[in-house]
C-alpha positions in Angstrom: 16.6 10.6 3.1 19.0 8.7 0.7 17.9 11.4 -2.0 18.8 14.4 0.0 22.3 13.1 0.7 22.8 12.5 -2.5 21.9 15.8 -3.3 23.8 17.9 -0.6 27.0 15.7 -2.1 27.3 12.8 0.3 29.5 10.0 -0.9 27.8 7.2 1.3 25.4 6.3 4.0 25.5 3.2 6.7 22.0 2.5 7.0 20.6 1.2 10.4 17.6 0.6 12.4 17.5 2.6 15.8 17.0 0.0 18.5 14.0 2.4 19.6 12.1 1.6 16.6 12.7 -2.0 16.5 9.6 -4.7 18.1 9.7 -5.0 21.3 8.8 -8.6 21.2 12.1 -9.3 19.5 16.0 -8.7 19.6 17.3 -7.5 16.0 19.4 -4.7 17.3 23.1 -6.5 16.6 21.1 -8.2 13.5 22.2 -7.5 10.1 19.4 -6.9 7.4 19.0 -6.1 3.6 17.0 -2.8 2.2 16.4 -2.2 -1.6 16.7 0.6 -2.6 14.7 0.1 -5.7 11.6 1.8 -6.1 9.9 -0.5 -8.4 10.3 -2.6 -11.1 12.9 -3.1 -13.5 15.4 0.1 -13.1 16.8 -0.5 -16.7 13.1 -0.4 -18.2 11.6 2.8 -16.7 8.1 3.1 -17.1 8.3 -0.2 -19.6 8.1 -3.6 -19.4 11.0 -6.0 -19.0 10.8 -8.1 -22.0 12.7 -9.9 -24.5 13.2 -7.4 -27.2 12.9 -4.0 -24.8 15.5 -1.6 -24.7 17.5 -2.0 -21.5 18.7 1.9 -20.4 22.6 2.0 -18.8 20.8 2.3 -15.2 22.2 0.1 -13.1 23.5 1.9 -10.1 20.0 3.3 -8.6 22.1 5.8 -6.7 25.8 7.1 -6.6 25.7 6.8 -2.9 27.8 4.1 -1.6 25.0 2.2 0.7 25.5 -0.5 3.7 22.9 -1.6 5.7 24.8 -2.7 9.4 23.3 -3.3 12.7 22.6 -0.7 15.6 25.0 -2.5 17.7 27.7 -1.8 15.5 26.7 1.7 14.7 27.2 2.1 18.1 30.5 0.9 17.8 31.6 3.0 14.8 30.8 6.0 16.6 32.3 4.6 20.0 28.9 5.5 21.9 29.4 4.6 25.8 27.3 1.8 27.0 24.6 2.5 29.1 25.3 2.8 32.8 21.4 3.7 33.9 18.7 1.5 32.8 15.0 3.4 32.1 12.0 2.6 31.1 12.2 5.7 28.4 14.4 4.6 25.3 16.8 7.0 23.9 17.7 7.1 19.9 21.3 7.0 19.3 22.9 10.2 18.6 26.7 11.4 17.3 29.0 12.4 20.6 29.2 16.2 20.6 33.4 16.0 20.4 35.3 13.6 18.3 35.9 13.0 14.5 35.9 9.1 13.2 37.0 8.0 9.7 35.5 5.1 8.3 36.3 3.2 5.2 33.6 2.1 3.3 34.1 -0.7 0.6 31.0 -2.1 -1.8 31.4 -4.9 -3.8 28.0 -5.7 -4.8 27.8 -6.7 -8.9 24.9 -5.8 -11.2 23.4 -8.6 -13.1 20.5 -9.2 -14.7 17.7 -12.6 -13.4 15.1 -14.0 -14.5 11.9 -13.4 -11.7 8.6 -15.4 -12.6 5.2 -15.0 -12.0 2.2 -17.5 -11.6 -1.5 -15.9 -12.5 -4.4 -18.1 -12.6 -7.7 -16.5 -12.6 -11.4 -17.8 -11.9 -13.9 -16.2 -15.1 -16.5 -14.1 -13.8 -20.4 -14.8 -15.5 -21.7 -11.2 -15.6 -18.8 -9.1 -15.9 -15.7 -11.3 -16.8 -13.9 -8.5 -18.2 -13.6 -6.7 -14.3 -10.8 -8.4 -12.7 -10.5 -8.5 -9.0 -6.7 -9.5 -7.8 -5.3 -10.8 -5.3 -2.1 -10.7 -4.7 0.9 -13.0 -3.0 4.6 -13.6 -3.2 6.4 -16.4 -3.7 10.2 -15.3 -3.2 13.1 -14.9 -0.8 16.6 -13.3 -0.1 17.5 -16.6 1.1 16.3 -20.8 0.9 15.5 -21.1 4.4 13.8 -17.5 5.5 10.1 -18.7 4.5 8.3 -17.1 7.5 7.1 -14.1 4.9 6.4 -15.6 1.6 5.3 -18.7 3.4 2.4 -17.1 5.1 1.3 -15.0 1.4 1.6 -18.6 -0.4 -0.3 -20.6 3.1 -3.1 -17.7 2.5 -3.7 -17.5 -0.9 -3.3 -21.3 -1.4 -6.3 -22.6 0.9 -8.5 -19.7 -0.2 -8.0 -20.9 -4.0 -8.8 -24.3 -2.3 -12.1 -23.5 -1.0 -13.0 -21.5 -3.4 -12.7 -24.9 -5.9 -14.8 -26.5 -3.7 -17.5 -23.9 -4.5 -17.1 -24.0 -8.3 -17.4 -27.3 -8.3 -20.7 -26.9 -6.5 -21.3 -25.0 -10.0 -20.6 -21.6 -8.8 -18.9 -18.7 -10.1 -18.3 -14.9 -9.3 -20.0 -12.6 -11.2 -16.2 -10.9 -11.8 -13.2 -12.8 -12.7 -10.8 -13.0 -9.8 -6.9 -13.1 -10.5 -4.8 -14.7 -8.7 -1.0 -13.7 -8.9 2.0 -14.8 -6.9 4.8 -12.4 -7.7 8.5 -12.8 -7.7 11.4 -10.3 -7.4 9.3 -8.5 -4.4 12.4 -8.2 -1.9 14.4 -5.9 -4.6 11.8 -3.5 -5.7 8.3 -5.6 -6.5 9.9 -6.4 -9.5 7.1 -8.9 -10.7 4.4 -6.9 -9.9 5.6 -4.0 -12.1 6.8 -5.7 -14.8 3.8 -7.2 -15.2 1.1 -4.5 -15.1 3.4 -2.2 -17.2 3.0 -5.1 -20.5 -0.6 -5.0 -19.4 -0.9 -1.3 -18.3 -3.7 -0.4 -20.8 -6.2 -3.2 -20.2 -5.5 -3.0 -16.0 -6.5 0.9 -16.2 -9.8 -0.7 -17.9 -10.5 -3.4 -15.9 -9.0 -3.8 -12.3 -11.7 -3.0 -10.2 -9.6 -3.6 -7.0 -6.6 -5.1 -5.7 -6.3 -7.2 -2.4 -3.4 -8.0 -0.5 -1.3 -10.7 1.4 2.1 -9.4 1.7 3.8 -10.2 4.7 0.0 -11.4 6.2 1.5 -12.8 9.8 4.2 -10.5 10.8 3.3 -10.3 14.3 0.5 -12.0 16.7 -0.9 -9.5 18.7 -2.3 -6.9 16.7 -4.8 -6.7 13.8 -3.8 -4.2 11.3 -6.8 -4.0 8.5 -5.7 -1.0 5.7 -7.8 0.2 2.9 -7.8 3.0 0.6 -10.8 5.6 1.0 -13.7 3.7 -1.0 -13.1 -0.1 0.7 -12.7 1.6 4.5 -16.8 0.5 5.4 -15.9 -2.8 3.2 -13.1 -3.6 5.4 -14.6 -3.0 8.8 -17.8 -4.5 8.1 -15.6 -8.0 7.0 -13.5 -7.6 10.2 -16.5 -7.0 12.8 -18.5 -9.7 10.9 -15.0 -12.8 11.6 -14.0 -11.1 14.6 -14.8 -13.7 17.3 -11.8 -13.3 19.4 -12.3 -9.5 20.6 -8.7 -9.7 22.3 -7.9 -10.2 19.0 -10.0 -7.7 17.4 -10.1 -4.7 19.3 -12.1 -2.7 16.9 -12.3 -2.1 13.9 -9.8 1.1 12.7 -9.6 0.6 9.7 -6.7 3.1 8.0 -5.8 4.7 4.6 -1.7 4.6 5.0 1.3 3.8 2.7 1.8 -0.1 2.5 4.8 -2.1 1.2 4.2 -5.0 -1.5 3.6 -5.5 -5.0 0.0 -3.8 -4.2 2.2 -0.9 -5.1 2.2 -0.4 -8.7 -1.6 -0.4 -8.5 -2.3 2.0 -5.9 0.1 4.4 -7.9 0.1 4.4 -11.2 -3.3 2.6 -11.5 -4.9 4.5 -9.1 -6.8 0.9 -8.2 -8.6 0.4 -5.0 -7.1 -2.0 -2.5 -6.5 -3.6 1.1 -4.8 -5.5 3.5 -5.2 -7.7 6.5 -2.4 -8.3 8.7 -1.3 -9.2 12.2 1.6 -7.6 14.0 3.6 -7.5 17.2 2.6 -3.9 18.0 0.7 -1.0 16.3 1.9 0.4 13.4 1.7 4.0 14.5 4.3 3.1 17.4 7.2 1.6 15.2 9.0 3.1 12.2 7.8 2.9 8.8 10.8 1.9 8.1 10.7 -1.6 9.2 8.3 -2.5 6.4 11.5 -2.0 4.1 13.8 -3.8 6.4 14.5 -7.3 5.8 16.0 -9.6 8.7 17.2 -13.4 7.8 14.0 -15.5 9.9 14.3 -18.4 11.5 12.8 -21.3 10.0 11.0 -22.2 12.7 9.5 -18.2 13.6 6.5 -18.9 11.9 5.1 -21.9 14.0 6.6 -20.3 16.7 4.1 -17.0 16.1 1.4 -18.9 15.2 1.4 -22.6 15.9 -2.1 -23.7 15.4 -2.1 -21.4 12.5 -5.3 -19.3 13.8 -4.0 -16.0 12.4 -3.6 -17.4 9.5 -7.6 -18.8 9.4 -8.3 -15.1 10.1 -6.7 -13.6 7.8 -7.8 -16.0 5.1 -11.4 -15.3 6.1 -10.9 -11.5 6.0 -9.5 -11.6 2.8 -11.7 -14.3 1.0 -14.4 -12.6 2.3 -13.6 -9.1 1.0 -12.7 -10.6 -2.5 -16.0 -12.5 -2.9 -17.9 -9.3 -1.8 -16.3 -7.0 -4.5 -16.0 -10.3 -7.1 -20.4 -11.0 -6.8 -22.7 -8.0 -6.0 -23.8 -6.6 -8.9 -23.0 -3.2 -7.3 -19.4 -2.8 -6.1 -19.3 -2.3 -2.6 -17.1 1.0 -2.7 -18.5 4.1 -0.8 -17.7 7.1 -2.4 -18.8 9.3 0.6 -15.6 7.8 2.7 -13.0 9.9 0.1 -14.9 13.2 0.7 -14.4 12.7 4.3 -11.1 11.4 3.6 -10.1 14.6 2.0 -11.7 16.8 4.3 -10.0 14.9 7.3 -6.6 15.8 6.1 -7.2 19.3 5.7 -8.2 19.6 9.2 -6.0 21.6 11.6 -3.4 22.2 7.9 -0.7 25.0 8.5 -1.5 26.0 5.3 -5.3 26.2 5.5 -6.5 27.3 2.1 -9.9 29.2 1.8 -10.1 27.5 -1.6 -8.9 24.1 -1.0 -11.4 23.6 2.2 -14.2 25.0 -0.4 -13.3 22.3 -3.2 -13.6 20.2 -0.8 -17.2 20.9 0.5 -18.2 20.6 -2.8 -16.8 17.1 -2.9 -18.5 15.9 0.3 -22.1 18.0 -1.2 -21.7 15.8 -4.7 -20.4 12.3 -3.3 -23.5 12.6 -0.4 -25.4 13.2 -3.7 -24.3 10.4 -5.8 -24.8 8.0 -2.4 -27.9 8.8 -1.9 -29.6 9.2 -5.7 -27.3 6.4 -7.3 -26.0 3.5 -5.0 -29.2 3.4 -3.2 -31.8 2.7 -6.4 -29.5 0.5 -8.0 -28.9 -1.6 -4.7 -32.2 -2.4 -4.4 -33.4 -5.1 -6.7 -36.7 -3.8 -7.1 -35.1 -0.6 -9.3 -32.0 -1.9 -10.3 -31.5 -2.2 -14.0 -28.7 -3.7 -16.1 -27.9 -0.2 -17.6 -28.1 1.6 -14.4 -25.8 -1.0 -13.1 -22.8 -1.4 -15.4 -22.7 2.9 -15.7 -22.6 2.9 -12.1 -19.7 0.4 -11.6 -17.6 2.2 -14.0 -18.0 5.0 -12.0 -17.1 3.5 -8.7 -13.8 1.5 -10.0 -12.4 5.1 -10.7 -13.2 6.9 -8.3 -9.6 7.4 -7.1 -8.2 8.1 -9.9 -8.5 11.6 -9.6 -5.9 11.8 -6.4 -2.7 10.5 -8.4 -0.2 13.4 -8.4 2.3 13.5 -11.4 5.3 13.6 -9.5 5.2 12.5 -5.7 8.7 13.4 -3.5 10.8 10.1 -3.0 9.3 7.9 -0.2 5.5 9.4 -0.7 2.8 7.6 -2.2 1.7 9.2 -5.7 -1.7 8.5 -4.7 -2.8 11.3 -2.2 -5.4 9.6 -0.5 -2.8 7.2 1.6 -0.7 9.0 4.0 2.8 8.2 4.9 1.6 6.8 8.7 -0.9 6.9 11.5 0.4 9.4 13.5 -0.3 12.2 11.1 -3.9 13.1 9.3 -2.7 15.6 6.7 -1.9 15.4 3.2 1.4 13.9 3.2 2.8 16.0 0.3 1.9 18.8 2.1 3.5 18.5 5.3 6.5 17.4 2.8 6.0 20.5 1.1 5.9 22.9 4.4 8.9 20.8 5.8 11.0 21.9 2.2 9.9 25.3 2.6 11.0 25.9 6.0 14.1 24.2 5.2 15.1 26.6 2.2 13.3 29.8 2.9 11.0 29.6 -0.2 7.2 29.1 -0.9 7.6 27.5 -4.4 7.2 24.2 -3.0 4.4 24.6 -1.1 2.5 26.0 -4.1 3.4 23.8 -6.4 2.0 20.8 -3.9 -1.2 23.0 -2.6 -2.0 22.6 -7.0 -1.6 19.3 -7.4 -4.1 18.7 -4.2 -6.2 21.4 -5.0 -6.8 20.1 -9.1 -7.1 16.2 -7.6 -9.9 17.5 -5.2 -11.1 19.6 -8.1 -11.2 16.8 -10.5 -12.5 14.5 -7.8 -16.1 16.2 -7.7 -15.6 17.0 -11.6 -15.8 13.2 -11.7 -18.7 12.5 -9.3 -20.8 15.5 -11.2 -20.6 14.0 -14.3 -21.6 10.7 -13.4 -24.5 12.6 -11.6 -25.2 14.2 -15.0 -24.8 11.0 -17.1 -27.4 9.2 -15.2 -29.6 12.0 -15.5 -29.8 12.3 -19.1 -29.6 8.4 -19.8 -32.5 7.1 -17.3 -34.6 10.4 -18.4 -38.1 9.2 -18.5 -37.5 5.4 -17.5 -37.3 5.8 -13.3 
């Protein structure tokens, strides 16, 4: 939204949170909050990392939009709304009065500098494959010293898991993949950690991640369950939830979805096109709150955290779901990724489409035809011990670890997810880059758009089954004579 103003010539924006999208477990509508509006990393080393010695570029102002975040009690005041004089139960968004004119004067202060932001990585060697990393991934900063409820939960999480998992090694266990363990900083202004590190490390991730778990913002809310996974980890996911869910009012099922998520998980989802998930517990279901929030920061109380969870049972939960998950994809010899889940995936979002492609629901058939293929002839020989053979094995796994790969888009509007498999919420099924695309055209009269998006899906799809033929093919010829 902050990208179209800019572009229809706005000179600035007061951001705030309608108090209809705000929890309704908590009061934050006369609350102040911070938003970055950074999209990742470093803005001064684009695509780079920042090191000592790189070039820093002269981008320091992200936007020329003069930006405040301020509460929806005082945009309510600004724009000298009446206060409500009928209570219902149905909430009304705020809106401008039809009549009147206000001018506002807008003043910014804020001051460009550059920090230092840290990282901490340990990592646990794998014995069969130690050069397939599985992360997992936590944060360890703040806006301010006493707002820990957020990073305090990551650090809580990833802290006893790494202290259990000890106890194992010293049993004289290890995972068959090395696990990574990485608490980033700078993840309030634009997962600056996160990026920085896997762009000095960019060509050995795209080799070797095989997946990327999780715990940002774990315990943001106590009521709800909120498990999300990309494509390939969906029947992962729900297996690990139904398998620790003992407190069904707790669990209600187990809907596990492929939507946009905030954190440093970012960079890997995107540009690495890396497999991931997260567990977390909320106040209320996703698909009933703004996305929005996710960005929003509110100061916490110190005490929120025991208040949400005093005997620290979400937190157990979560650290189950989450060691479980990485100890699944970090020892079978066969990663646990279903390639079947993507074809439906795809095929989901391109039911009931306004645009409705002959092609595009054709390239997709194929998909599903190939990936039902490569289910049944490949994972299931080389997940039975009987048949499975070291060569088999390791050509099958470098399959699976890039299998979504093919659905990164070059260029993704501002907001959307590069990677084509998430979508931007639950309330919507589609490709979100389509409905982005159709939304543009209606806007400006013109079908440019809408082409140029229905390519980019249509050649990921494409290269999607391209990618699950040849492995097809390369099994073929290699095992030729040896089944």
């Amino acid at each position: 939204q902050l990208s179209l103003l800019e572009d229809a010539g706005f000179g600035g924006a007061l951001l705030y949170i309608d108090p209809c999208d705000l929890p309704k477990t908590t009061d934050l509508a006369d609350k102040a909050f911070m938003v970055s509006l950074n999209s990742g990393g470093d803005p001064s080393t684009p695509g780079y990392a920042s090191i000592d010695g790189s070039y820093r570029q002269n981008r320091l102002n992200l936007t020329t939009l003069l930006v405040q975040p301020i509460s929806a009690v005082l945009a309510k005041k600004l724009v000298s709304l009446p206060e409500d004089t009928v209570q219902t139960d149905k909430c009304i968004p705020l809106q401008m009065p039809t009549t009147g004119k206000k001018i506002i004067s807008l003043s910014i202060q804020s001051v460009a500098t550059y920090k230092t932001i840290s990282n901490v990585i340990g990592y646990l060697k794998g014995t069969v494959f130690p050069d397939r990393y599985v992360i997992i991934g936590s944060h360890h900063n703040s806006l301010n010293s006493y707002g820990g409820q957020e990073w305090a939960s990551s650090t809580a999480i990833i802290t006893a898991f790494i202290q259990a998992l000890m106890l194992k090694v010293k049993r004289g266990w290890r995972p068959e993949r090395t696990i990574v363990f990485c608490s980033w900083g700078g993840t309030s202004f634009g997962n600056i950690g996160s990026y920085e590190w896997a762009e000095d490390l960019k060509r050995v991730l795209q080799r070797n991640v095989v997946a990327y778990v999780s715990l940002h913002n774990p315990v943001r809310g106590n009521s709800t369950l909120h498990p999300v996974a990309s494509p390939s980890l969906q029947e992962l996911a729900a297996e690990s939830q139904s398998f620790n869910c003992v407190e069904k009012t707790k669990c209600p099922g187990s809907n596990v979805s492929s939507v946009q998520i905030q954190g440093d998980s970012d960079y890997f989802i995107n540009h690495l096109g890396v497999p991931a998930t997260q567990f977390s517990y909320e106040d209320i279901k996703t698909s009933e709150n703004s996305s929005f929030l996710y960005e929003a920061l509110f100061p916490v109380h110190t005490t929120k955290t025991e208040e949400m969870d005093p005997s620290f049972s979400l937190h157990e939960t979560i650290a189950k779901l989450t060691g479980q998950v990485t100890l699944q994809i970090a020892s079978e010899p066969v990663l646990p990724f279903n390639a079947l889940d993507i074809a439906l995936e795809v095929q989901n979002s391109l039911k009931g489409d306004e645009v409705g492609i002959p092609q595009l629901l054709a390239v997709a058939s194929r998909l599903r035809d190939t990936a039902e293929l490569f289910q049944s002839d490949e994972m299931r020989p080389a997940n039975d011990p009987k048949e499975r053979a070291p060569l088999r094995v390791r050509m099958l796994n470098d399959v699976l670890q890039s299998l979504e790969k093919s659905f990164l888009v070059h260029r993704a509007p501002p907001g959307l997810y590069r990677n084509i498999l998430y979508r931007l919420d639950e309330r919507t099924s589609q490709f979100s880059v389509l409905l982005e695309a159709l939304e543009h055209c209606k806007l400006h009269q013109s079908n440019e758009t809408i082409q140029a998006a229905l390519s980019e899906v249509l050649s990921s799809i494409n290269s999607a089954q391209v990618y699950f033929k040849a492995g097809l093919d390369v099994f073929e010829t290699a095992l030729a004579g040896k089944k």
